[in-house]
C-alpha positions as CSV (number, residue, x, y, z in Angstrom):
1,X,166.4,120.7,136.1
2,X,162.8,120.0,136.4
3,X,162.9,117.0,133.6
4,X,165.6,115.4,135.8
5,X,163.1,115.4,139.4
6,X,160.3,116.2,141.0
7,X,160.8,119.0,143.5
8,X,158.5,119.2,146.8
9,X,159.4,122.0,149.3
10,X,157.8,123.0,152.5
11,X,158.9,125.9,154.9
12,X,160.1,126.5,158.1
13,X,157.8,128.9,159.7
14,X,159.6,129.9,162.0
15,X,163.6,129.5,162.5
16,X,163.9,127.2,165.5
17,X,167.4,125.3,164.1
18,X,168.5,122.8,161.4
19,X,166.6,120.2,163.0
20,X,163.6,121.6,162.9
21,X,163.5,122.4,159.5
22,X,164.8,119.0,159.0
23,X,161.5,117.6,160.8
24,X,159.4,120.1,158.8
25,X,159.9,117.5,155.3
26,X,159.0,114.2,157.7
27,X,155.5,113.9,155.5
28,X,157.3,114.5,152.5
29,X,160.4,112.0,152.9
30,X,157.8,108.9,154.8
31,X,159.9,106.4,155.7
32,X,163.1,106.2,153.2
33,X,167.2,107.2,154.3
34,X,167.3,110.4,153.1
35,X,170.1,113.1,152.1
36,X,170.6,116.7,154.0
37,X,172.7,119.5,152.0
38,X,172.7,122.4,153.1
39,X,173.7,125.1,150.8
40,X,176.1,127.6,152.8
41,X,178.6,124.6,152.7
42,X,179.9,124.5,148.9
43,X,182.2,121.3,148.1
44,X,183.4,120.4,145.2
45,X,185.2,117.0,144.9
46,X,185.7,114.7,141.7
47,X,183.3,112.6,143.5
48,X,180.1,114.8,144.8
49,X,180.2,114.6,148.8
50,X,177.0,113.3,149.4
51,X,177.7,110.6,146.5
52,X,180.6,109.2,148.6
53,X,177.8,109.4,151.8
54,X,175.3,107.5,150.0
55,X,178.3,104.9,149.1
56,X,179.1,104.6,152.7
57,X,175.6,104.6,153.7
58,X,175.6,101.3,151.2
59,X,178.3,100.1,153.4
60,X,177.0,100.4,156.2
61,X,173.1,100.4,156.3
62,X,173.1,103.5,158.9
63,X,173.5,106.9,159.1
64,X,176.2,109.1,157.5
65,X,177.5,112.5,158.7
66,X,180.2,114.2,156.8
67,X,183.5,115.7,158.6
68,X,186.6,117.3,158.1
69,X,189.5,118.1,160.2
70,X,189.2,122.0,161.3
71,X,191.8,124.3,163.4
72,X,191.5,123.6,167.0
73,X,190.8,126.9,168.0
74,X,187.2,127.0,165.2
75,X,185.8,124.0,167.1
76,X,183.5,126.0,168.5
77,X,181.8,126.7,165.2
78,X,180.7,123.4,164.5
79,X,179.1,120.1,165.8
80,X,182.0,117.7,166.7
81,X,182.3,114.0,167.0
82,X,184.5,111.6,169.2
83,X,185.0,108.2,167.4
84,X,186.5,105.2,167.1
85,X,188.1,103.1,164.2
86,X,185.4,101.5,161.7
87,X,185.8,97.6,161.9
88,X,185.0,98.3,157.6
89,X,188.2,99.8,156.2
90,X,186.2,101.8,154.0
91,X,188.2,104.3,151.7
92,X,191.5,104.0,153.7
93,X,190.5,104.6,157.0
94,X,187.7,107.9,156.1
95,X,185.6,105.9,157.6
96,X,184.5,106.4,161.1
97,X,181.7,105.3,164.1
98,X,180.5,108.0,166.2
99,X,180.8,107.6,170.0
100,X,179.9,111.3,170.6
101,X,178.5,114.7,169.2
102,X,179.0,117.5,170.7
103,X,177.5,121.1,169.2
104,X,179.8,124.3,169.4
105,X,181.8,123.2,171.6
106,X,184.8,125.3,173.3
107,X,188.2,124.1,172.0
108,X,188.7,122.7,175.9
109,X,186.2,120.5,175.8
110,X,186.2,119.1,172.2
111,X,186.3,115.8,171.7
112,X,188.6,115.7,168.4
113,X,189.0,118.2,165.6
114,X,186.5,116.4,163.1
115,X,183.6,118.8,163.1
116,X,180.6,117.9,161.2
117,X,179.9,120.3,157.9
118,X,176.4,120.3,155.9
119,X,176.1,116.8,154.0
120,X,174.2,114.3,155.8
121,X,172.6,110.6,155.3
122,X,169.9,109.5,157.9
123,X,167.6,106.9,158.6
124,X,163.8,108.1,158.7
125,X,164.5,107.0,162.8
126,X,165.9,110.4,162.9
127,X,162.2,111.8,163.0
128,X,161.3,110.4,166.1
129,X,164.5,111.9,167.5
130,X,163.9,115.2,166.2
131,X,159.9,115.2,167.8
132,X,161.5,114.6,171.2
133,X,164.5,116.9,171.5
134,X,164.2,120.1,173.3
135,X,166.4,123.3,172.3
136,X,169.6,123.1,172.9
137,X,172.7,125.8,171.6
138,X,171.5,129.1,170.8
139,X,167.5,127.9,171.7
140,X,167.3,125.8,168.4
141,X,166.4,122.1,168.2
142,X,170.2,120.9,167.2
143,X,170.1,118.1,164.3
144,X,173.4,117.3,166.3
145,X,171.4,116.7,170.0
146,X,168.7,114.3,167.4
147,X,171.6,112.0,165.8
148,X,173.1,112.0,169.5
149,X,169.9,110.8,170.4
150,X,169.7,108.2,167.9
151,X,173.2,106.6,168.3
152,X,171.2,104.8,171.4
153,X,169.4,103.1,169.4
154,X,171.6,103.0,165.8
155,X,175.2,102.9,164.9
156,X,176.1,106.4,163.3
157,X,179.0,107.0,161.1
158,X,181.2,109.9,160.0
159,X,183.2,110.1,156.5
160,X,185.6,112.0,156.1
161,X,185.2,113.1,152.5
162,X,187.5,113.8,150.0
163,X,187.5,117.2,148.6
164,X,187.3,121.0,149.3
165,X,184.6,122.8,151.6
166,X,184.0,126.1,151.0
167,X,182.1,127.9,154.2
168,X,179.7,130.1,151.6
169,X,177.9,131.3,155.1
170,X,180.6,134.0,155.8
171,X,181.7,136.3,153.1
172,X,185.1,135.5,152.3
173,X,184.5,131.7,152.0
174,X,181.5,132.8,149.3
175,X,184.0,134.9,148.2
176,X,186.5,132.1,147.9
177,X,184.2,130.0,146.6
178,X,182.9,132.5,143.6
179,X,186.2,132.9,142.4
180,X,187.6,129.3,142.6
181,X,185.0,127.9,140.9
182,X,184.7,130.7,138.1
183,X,188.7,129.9,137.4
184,X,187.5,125.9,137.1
185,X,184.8,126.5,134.4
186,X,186.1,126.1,130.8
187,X,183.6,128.8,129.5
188,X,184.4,131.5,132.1
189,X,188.0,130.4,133.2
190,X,190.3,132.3,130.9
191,X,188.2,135.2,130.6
192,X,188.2,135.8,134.5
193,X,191.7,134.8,134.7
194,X,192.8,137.3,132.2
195,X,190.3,139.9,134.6
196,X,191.8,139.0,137.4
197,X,195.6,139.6,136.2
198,X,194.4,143.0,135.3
199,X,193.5,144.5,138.3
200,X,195.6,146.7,140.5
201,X,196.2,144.9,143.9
């Protein structure tokens, strides 16, 4: 891995929210769009989610939050966006422009049930945002309450990508996730399978 980048990293000192320790890498990122991808969200797709963001982000020259439809009653788990139809028919309709955020909302008060998981695509703008947003939800600077922010000034998109999302933050999505993917790899796959078909459930 290290022949294919360069890795930089800096740390959150303290654990004031996903949009603080998005600001925290603002010397490191300057003033280039920039990918967010955060790791207790696992998706797998036969194109890479944040490949299809940075496509759309080609598309439209603005910031890209990834979505997915989720049960009415788990809105309140997740940022959620109200929207209307993209004038760019973009991959069949996947493509959408963000009237709204909303962070952990109740299921009354939701806007939709598109709730934004962790892939992102932003403009450097989001900095300045993220320097004048107080805490919101659960005391935390919300990355949600910065792109809400933003869509005063800039046009912000949602895609909704295609593939699976595996919540690796609670432990039967890791779970889910462990096995899944083990079953997919051509090295491991039979071996587990055969494993698996030899327990006692």
């Amino acid at each position: 891995i290290s022949d294919l980048a360069q890795v930089a990293y800096v740390r959150q000192k303290e654990q004031l929210g996903l949009g603080h320790a998005v600001l925290m890498a603002k010397d490191l990122i300057g003033h280039e769009p920039f990918a967010v991808i955060l790791p207790d969200d696992v998706c797998v797709g036969v194109r890479p989610v944040i490949g299809q963001l940075i496509h759309a982000y080609h598309q439209t020259h603005a910031s890209v939050v990834a979505v997915m439809e989720v049960p009415h009653d788990e809105t309140s788990r997740y940022g959620v966006i109200a929207s209307e139809p993209s004038e760019d028919p973009l991959d069949h309709g996947r493509l959408h422009k963000v009237t709204r955020l909303v962070e952990k909302p109740d299921p009354d008060d939701a806007p939709s049930d598109l709730a934004i998981i962790g892939r992102y695509v932003l403009t450097p703008k989001i900095f300045d945002k993220l320097e004048q947003t107080q805490r919101g939800a659960g005391g935390e600077i919300q990355l949600t309450d910065a792109i809400q922010a933003l869509m005063e000034e800039q046009a912000v998109f949602a895609y909704e990508f295609e593939g699976v999302r595996y919540d690796a933050g609670t432990t039967m999505g890791w779970l889910e996730a462990s096995v899944e993917l083990a079953l997919l790899r051509p090295d491991l796959g039979e071996a587990f399978r055969a494993y698996l078909r030899g327990l006692q459930l």
